[in-house]
Each structure stands twice: as structure tokens, then as C-alpha cells.
N, C-alpha and C positions, 0 to 999 in steps of 0.2 A: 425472520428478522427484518425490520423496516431498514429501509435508507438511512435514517437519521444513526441508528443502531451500530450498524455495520459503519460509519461515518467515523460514531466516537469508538468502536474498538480498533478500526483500524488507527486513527490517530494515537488512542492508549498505549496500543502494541508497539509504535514505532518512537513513541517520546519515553516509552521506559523498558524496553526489551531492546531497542537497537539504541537510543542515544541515550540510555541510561540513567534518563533525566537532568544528564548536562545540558541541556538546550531543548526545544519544545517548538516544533513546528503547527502550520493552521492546515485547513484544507485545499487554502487555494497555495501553499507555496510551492514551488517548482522546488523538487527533489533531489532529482538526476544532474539537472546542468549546474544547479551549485553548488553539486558536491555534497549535499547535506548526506542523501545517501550512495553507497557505492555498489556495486554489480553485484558484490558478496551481499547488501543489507537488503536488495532487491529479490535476493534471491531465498534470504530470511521471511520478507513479509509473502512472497509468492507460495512458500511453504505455509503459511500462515493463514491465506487466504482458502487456500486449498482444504485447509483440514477445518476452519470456519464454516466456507459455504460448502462444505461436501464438494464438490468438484474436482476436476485435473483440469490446471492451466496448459496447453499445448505450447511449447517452447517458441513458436512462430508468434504469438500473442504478447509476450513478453516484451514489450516495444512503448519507445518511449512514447505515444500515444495513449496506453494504459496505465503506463505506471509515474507519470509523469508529477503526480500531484496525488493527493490521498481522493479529490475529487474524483477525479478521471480515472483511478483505482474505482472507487462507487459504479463512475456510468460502466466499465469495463463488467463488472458485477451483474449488473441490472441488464444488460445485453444477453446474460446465458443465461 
């Protein structure tokens, strides 16, 4: 799966799976400190990501440096 791929399903995933399509965020919005999403919705897309890219996210990784923005989800990605 390209970057761009994984880009638009993780955005998909989280503007109709977690905010239901009330609201519609980009890739560079900050997530976590606005509130947009919360530790439970985080913990949705991590589940999400996992069974995507095949992998186990390790709980230490989990931090808002990865999960801060659907971006930095991406580079978080591209790192394993």
C-alpha cells in the first residue's frame, strides 16, 4: 500500500468510523490536543492500523508524536 493509500484510508476510517461524518478532519490537523479525538478513538484507529498494516503497535509507541495528526500516523507507519 503507497503513503498516499494508507493517507486516504486512515483519514476515511476516522471521519466515518470514529466521527461519524459529523465533522471531517485533514492530515495535518492536530487530533489529540483538540480534542477532536480522545484515548478511547485512539485506541480505535491503533486497532485499526494494526490489522491494516499487519503489524502490533507496542503500547510505548502509542505517544503523541505518532498519533498526533493522521500525518505523523503515515511517518509512524513508514518507520516499521
Amino acid at each position: 500500500m503507497t503513503h498516499m493509500n494508507i493517507k486516504a484510508n486512515i483519514l476515511e476510517f476516522i471521519n466515518r468510523e470514529i466521527l461519524n461524518g459529523l465533522q471531517t478532519v485533514d492530515e495535518n490537523q492536530e487530533l489529540l490536543i483538540s480534542g477532536t479525538l480522545d484515548s478511547l478513538s485512539i485506541m480505535r484507529v491503533v486497532s485499526y492500523l494494526e490489522r491494516e498494516a499487519g503489524i502490533t503497535i507496542p503500547p510505548l509507541d502509542i505517544a503523541l508524536e505518532n498519533f498526533s495528526s493522521v500525518n505523523a500516523m503515515c511517518d509512524y507507519l513508514d518507520s516499521k
